[in-house]
C-alpha positions in Angstrom: 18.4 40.8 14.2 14.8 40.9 12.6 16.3 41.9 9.4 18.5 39.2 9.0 16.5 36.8 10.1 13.4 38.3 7.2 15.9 38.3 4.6 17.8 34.6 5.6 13.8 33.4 5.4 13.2 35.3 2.1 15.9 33.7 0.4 15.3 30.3 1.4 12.0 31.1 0.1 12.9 32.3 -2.7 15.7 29.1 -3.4 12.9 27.2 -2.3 10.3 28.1 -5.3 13.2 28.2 -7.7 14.0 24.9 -6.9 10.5 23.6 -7.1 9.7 25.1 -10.7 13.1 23.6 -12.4 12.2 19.7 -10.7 8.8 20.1 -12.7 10.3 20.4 -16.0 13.1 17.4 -15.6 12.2 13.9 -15.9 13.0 12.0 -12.4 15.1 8.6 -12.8 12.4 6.4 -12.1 9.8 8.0 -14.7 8.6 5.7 -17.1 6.5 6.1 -20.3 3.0 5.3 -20.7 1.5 2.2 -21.8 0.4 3.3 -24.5 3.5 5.7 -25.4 5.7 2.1 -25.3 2.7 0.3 -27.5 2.9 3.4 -30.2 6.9 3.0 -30.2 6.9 -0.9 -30.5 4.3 -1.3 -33.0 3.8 2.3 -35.0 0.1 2.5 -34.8 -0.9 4.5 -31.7 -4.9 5.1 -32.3 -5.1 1.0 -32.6 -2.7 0.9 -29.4 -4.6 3.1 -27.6 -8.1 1.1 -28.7 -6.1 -2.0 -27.3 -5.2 -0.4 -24.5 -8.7 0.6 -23.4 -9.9 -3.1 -24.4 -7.7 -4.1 -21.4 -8.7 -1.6 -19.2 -12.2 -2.0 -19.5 -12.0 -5.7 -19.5 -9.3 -6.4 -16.4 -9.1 -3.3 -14.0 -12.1 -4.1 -12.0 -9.8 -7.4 -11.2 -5.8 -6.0 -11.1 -4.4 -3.0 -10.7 -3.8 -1.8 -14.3 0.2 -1.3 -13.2 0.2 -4.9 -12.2 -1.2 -5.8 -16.0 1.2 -3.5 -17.8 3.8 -4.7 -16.0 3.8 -8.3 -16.2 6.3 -9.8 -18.2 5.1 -12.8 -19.8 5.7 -15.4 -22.6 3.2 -15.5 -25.0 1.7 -19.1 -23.3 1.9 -17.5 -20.1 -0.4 -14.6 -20.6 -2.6 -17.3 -23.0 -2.8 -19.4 -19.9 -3.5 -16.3 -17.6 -6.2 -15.0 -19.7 -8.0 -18.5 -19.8 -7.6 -18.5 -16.2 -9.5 -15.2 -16.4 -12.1 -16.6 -18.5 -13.1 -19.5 -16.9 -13.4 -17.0 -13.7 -16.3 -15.3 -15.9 -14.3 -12.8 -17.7 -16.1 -11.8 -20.6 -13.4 -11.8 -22.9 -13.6 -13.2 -26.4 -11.5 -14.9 -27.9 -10.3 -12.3 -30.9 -10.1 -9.7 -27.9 -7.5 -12.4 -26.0 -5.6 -12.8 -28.8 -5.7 -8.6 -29.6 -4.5 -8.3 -25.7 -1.7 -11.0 -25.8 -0.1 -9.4 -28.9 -0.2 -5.7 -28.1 1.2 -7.0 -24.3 3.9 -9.2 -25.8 5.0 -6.2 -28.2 5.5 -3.9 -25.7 7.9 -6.5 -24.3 9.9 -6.1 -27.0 
């Protein structure tokens, strides 16, 4: 009866690791691609993208979640009014780093 029980528990093990090491290499349904992957696709320069893409890190994720930002889908007066907002809240934004954000944000939307 030990026998069977050590090999029933040795397979499952073994299923079990097998199983774990083939889920690592698929994609699930819900994985998505980064921010900056969907920037470099929509606009073809990823080293600017990626310097964008820091700019509103640096700048906003002390305030949202940066999954909240990249998420957002907004018109391009929407995240013009939202960044004001931000602004007169005493984000130090300028405003050729506003108008940087707003575009690479409204090109991912694409």
């Amino acid at each position: 009866m030990k026998k069977i029980y050590l090999i029933v528990l040795l397979v499952l093990m073994i299923g079990t690791v097998f199983l774990s090491s083939c889920s690592k290499n698929t994609p699930s349904a819900n994985s998505q691609p980064t921010a900056a992957a969907v920037a470099a696709t929509s606009t073809g320069t990823s080293t600017e993208d990626s310097k964008i893409e820091a700019l509103i890190r640096e700048k906003l994720q002390d305030h949202h979640s940066i999954d909240r930002i990249f998420n957002a889908r907004h018109t391009r007066e929407e995240w013009n009014t939202t960044l004001d907002r931000m602004i007169s809240y005493g984000a130090k934004i300028s405003e050729e780093e506003k108008q940087q954000m707003i575009d690479w944000l409204m090109a991912r939307n694409n």
